[in-house]
N, C-alpha and C positions, 0 to 999 in steps of 0.2 A: 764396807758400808753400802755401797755403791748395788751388790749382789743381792745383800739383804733386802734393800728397798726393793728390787728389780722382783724378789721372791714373796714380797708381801702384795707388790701391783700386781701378781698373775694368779694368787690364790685371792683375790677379791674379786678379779676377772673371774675367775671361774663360779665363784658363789653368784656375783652377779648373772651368769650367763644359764645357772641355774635355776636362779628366781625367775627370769624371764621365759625361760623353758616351763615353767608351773604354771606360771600364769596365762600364756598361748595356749595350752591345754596340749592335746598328742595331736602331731600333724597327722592330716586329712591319707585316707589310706588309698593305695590303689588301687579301682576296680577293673577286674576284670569279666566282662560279657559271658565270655568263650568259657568259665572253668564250670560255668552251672545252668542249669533251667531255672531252677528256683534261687531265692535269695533272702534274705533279711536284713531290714534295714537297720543298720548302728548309728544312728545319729552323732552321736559325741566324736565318730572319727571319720562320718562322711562314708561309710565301710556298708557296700552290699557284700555280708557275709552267705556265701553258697552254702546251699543244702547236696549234700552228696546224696544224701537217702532221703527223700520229700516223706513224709505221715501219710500215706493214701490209700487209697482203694481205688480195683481197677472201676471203671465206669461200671461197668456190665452187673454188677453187684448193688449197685443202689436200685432199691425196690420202692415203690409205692407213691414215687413223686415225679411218674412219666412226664406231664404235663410241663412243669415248671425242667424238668431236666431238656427237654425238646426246646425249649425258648432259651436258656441259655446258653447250649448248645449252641443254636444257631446266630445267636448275638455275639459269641465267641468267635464262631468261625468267620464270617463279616467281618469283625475286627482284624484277627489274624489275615483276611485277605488283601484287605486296605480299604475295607467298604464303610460307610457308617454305621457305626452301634451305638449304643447306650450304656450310661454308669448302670450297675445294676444293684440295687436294695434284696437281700434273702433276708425274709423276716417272717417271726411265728416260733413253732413248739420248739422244746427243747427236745435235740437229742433224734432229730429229724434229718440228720445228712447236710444241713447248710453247708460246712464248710468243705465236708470231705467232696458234694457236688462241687466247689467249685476249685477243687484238686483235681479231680478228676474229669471234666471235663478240659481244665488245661492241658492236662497228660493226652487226652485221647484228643482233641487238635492239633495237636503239637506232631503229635503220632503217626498221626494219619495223614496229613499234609505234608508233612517235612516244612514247613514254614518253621524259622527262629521265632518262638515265640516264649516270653521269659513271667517269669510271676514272682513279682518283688512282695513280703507280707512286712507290716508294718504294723507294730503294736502299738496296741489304744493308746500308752500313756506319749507316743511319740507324735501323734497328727500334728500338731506343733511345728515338728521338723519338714511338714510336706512341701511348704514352697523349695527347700533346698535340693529337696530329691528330683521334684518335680522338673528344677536346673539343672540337672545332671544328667537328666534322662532327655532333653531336649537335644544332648547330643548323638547320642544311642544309636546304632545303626539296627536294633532291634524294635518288636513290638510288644510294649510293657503291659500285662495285667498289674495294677496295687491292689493289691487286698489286705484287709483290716477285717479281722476273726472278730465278732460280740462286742460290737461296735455299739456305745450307750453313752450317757453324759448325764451326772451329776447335776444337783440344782446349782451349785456353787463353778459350773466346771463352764470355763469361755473358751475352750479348744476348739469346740465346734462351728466357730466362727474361723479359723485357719482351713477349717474341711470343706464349709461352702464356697469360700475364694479358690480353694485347690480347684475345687470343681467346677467351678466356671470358670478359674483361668483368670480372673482378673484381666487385665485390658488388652495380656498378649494371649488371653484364650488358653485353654488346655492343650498339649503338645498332641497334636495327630495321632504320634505312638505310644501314648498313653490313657490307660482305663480303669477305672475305680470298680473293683465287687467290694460289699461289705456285707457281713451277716450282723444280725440285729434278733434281741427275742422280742423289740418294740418296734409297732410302724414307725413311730415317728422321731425315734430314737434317741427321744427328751421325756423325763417322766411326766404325766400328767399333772401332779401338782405342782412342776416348775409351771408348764403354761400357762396354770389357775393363778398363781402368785405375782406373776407376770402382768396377768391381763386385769389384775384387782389393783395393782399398782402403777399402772401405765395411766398417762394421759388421755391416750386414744388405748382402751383392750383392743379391741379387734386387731389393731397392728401390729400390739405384743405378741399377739397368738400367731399372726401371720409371721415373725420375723422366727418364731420357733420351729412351726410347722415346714417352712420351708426349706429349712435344711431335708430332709425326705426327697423333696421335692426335684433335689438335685440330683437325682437319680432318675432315670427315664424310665424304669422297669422295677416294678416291684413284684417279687417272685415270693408268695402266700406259701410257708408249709404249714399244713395244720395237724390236730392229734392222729392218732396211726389208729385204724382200724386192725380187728384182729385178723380181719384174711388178711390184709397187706403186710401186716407182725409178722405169720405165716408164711408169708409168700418169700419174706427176708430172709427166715430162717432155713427155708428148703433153697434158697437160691443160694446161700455163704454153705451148707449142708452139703451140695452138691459140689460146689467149686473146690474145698477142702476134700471133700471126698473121705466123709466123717460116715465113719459105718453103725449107723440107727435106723433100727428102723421105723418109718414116717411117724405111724402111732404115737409111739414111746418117745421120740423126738417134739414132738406135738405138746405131748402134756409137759413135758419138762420142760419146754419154753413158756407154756401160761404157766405154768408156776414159779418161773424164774421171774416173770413179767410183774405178777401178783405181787411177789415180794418185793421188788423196786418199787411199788404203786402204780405201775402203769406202762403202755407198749409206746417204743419208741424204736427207732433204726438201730441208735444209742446203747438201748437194753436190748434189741438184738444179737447184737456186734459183740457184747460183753459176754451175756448165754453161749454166744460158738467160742468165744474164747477159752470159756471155762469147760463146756465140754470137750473142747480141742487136747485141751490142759490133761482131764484125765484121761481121756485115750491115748494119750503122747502122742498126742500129732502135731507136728511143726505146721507153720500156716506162711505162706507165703502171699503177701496181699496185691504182689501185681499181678 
């Protein structure tokens, strides 16, 4: 009798012990610094999962947006030094190199310095979780890039209020070793008719549109890409042409990119990138993009 009972209290211990394990959710995972450059953030287990292969291109292949590549560059490299920089905002066309610029110029800092410098990406439906990373990296013996890919917000969407405290830090300030890139195809990175709705139903509009607007604002540097002219298209396509070491000649390479262009509707890094792929494709040529 005695056994029985003893066999019924430890299968209920264990159902309980089970419930309680569901309900805690999966313990918090452990990171490691040292296993990657890059990372992704897993919110649900606390987990920067490492990128063994980053998505990138080397630097030396993005064409036509010197300007804006030079200033983040050098806002990068400051950071990585230990100097002050700025969150930075990439906003404008589509298909214009945002994000691959900011893969790539983490690569070729990183590179080039020999400085530890790490780049954690963080997807949109996550900003939510940014106070929790942002404690994690406050121990960090490295220097963090966050980056957030086509970063936008919904009329109905309140996340973006966890992204302006991220950025300012709240009252213990942003961690020194950490820094915000985000690409955006909106400056302001709220649709306009949320603003309009906003400011038609506020007490004070002007504040509503201020409390919008200011999210942007939390970025120190706003880096404009705009549509791609065709010599700049060109200039894409002979510059990925050459580094592949794709045998066309200029002409005939020429017109097959504006026709490829044509038929996407229009020139972009984007519809560059895709053009050499596919001609990559039928010449069997392998491509290797670092």
């Amino acid at each position: 009798m005695a056994e029985e009972l003893n066999r019924l209290i430890l299968n209920e211990l264990r159902r309980l012990t089970v419930a309680v394990e569901r309900l805690a959710g999966p313990a918090p995972a452990e990171n490691d610094w040292e296993s990657a450059d890059c990372f992704v953030w897993v919110p649900p287990r606390s987990h920067l999962q490492p990128v063994a292969r980053p998505n990138r291109v080397a630097l030396s292949l993005i064409r036509g947006v010197d300007h804006v590549r030079d200033i983040l560059h050098e806002n990068t490299l400051r950071f990585a030094e230990g100097f002050p920089a700025n969150n930075v905002l990439l906003w404008g066309a589509r298909g214009m190199g945002k994000s691959s610029l900011v893969k790539a110029v983490h690569a070729d800092v990183k590179e080039t310095t020999g400085i530890s410098l790490k780049l954690v990406e963080v997807h949109r439906e996550d900003i939510s979780s940014l106070p929790v990373l942002l404690d994690m990296m406050k121990a960090s013996p490295h220097r963090v890039i966050v980056f957030c890919d086509d970063l936008s917000f919904d009329h109905d969407d309140t996340a973006y209020k966890s992204l302006k405290a991220a950025l300012d830090g709240g009252i213990e300030g942003r961690p020194d070793n950490v820094l915000f890139y985000a690409t955006s195809n909106r400056r302001h990175l709220l649709p306009r008719h949320m603003m309009e709705n906003e400011q038609s139903t506020a007490i004070n509009p002007s504040e509503a549109v201020e409390e919008k607007v200011s999210l942007s604002d939390r970025f120190g540097l706003w880096l404009g890409f705009h549509k791609c002219s065709q010599d700049d298209y060109l200039t894409m396509i002979d510059g990925y042409a050459e580094h592949f070491r794709l045998p066309l000649d200029r002409e005939t390479l020429h017109a097959e990119a504006l026709e490829w262009a044509t038929t996407r509707g229009g020139r972009s890094g984007r519809v560059a990138w895709q053009y050499i792929q596919d001609l990559a494709g039928r010449l069997r040529i392998t491509m290797d993009r670092g």
